[in-house]
C-alpha positions, -999 to +999 in steps of 0.1 A: -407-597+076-404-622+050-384-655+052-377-674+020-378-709+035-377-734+004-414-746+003-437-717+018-458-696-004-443-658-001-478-638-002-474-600-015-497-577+000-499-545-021-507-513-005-522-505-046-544-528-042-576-512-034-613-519-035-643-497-033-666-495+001-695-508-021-677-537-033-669-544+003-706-546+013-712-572-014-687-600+007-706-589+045-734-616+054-733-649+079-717-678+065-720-713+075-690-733+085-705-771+093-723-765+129-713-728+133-715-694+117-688-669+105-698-633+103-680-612+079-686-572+088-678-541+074-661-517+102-644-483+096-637-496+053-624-530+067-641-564+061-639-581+098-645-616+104-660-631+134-666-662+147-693-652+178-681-650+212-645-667+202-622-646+180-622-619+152-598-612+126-593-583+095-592-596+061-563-582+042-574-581+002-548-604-022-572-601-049-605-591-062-627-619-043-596-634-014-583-625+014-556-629+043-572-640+075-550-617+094-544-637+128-547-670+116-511-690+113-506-708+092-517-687+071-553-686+064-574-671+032-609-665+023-620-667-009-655-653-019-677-674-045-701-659-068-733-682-082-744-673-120-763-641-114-732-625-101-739-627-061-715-641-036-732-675-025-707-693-008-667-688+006-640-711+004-614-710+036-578-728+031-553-727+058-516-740+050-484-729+034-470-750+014-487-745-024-498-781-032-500-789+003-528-764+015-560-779+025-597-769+025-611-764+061-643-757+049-667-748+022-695-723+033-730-714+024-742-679+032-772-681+055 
């Protein structure tokens, strides 16, 4: 269901939108969130990610390198970072609604 309250981002999830296994595999690895680790998993062609022993969430693609934290609301997205020789080095998770109003929770490093 979609409400078009004046000020909230409407995100369109495409069921076209598709990306291969492989590239999957390139976004799994530990990342670090200040004093504790995020995992991000590849289950059953889904990218899962974990926070150990407290909750765990699918990742709904929005584009080639972000994501929808699934159960996170406000909304929540990941967004993958790649360093110069083309690897993923870091993500980049914003929570928050409003379009100028979101804010960074964190920038990670991967382990």
């Amino acid at each position: 269901m979609v409400y078009n309250w004046p000020g909230h981002e409407k995100i369109m999830v495409s069921e076209k939108l598709t990306t291969k296994k492989e590239d999957l595999t390139n976004y799994t690895g530990t990342y670090v969130l200040a004093n504790r680790a995020i995992e991000v998993q590849l289950k059953r062609g889904k990218l899962i990610l974990t926070e150990k022993g407290k909750w765990s969430s699918k990742l709904t693609s929005i584009g080639s390198s972000k994501f929808i934290v699934d159960i996170v609301k406000p909304k929540a997205t990941i967004e993958f970072v790649t360093n110069a020789k083309g690897s993923i080095s870091k993500c980049i998770l914003t929570q928050g609604e409003q379009p100028n109003g979101s804010r960074k929770i964190k920038t990670t490093s991967r382990l």
